[in-house]
N, C-alpha and C positions, 0 to 999 in steps of 0.2 A: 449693517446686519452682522451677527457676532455669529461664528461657527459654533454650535453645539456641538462638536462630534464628541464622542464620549472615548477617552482611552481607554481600549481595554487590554490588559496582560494577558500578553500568552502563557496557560500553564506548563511549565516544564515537560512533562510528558510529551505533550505535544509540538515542543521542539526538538527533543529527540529523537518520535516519529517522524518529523520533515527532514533531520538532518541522514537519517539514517535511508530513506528515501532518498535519497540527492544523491549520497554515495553509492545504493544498489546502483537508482540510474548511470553514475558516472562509469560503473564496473561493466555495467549491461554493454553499454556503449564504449566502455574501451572493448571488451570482447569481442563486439562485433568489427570494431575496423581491424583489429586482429587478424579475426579471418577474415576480410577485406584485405588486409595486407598479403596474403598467402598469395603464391604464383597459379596459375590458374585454376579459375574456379568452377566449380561446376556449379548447375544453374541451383541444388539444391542450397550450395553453401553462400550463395548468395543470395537467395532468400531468406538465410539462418541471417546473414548479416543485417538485412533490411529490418527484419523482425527484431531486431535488438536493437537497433537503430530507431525504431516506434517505441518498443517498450521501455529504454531508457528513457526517451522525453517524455514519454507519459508519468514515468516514473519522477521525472524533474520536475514536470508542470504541478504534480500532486504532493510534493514538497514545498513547493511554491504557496500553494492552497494552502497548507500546512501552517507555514508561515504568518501569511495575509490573514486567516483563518475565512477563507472562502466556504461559505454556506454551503455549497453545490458536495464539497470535497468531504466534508463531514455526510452527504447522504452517501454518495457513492461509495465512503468507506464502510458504512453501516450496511453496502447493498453487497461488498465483497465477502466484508467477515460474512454475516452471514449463509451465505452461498456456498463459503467456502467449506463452514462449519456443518451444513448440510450434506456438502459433497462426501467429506469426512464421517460422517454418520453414518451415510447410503453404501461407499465404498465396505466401510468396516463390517456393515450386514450383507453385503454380497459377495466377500469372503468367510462369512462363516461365524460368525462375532466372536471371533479363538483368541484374538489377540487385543484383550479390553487395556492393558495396560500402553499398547502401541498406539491405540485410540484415546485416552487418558491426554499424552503428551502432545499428540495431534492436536490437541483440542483446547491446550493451558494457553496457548499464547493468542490465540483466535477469541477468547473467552475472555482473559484479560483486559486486552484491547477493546471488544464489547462494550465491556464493565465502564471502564475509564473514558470511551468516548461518549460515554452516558450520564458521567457525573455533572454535577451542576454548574460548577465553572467552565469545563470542555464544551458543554451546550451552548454556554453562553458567548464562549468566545468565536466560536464559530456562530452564532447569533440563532440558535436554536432552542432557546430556552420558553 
C-alpha cells in the first residue's frame, strides 16, 4: 500500500509566527529562572517564576503547532486574536474612547494576523480550508 500523504508548504508567514513564538517562549523562560536564580525568594516571585515557566512552554508548544501546522493551533490562535481584539475594543470604550489613535495601533497587528491566518493557503496548511 503506497502512502498518499500530500506535502504541504508552510507559508512563510507562518514560520515566522512559530519562530518568533519559540523565541518569546525561550525569553519567558530565561526570565523566569532568572528570578529563580535570585537569593531568596519570596513565595510571590516564585510563582512569577512558575508562571513563566508555563507560559514559555506554552509558547514553545504553539510554535511547534506552528510548525507541524497542527489544526488545533490555528483554532486557538483565531480564539486569542480574537479575544484579545475584543478586550481592546471594550478596554478603549471604558476609558472614554479619547484615545482612537492608541486603539488604531492596538488593533494593526491583531487584525493582521486575523487577515492572514485566514487566507487560503494558511487554511490549508493548517488543514482548515
Amino acid at each position: 500500500v503506497m502512502n498518499k500523504q500530500v506535502r504541504r508548504d508552510r507559508p512563510l508567514g507562518v514560520t515566522i509566527i512559530g519562530v518568533l513564538l519559540l523565541l518569546a517562549g525561550l525569553v519567558v523562560i530565561l526570565s523566569g529562572v532568572l528570578i529563580g536564580s535570585l537569593a531568596d525568594l519570596s513565595d510571590i516571585e516564585l510563582a512569577v517564576e512558575l508562571v513563566a515557566l508555563v507560559i514559555g512552554l506554552i509558547y514553545i508548544i504553539a510554535a511547534f503547532g506552528f510548525f507541524k501546522g497542527w489544526s488545533w493551533v490555528w483554532l486557538v490562535t483565531m480564539v486569542i486574536l480574537v479575544l484579545g481584539i475584543i478586550i481592546d475594543i471594550a478596554s478603549w470604550v471604558i476609558h472614554g474612547m479619547d484615545d482612537i489613535v492608541g486603539l488604531l495601533i492596538d488593533l494593526i497587528i491583531p487584525v493582521i494576523i486575523l487577515l492572514y491566518m485566514n487566507s487560503q493557503n494558511v487554511k490549508a496548511f493548517f488543514r482548515r480550508s
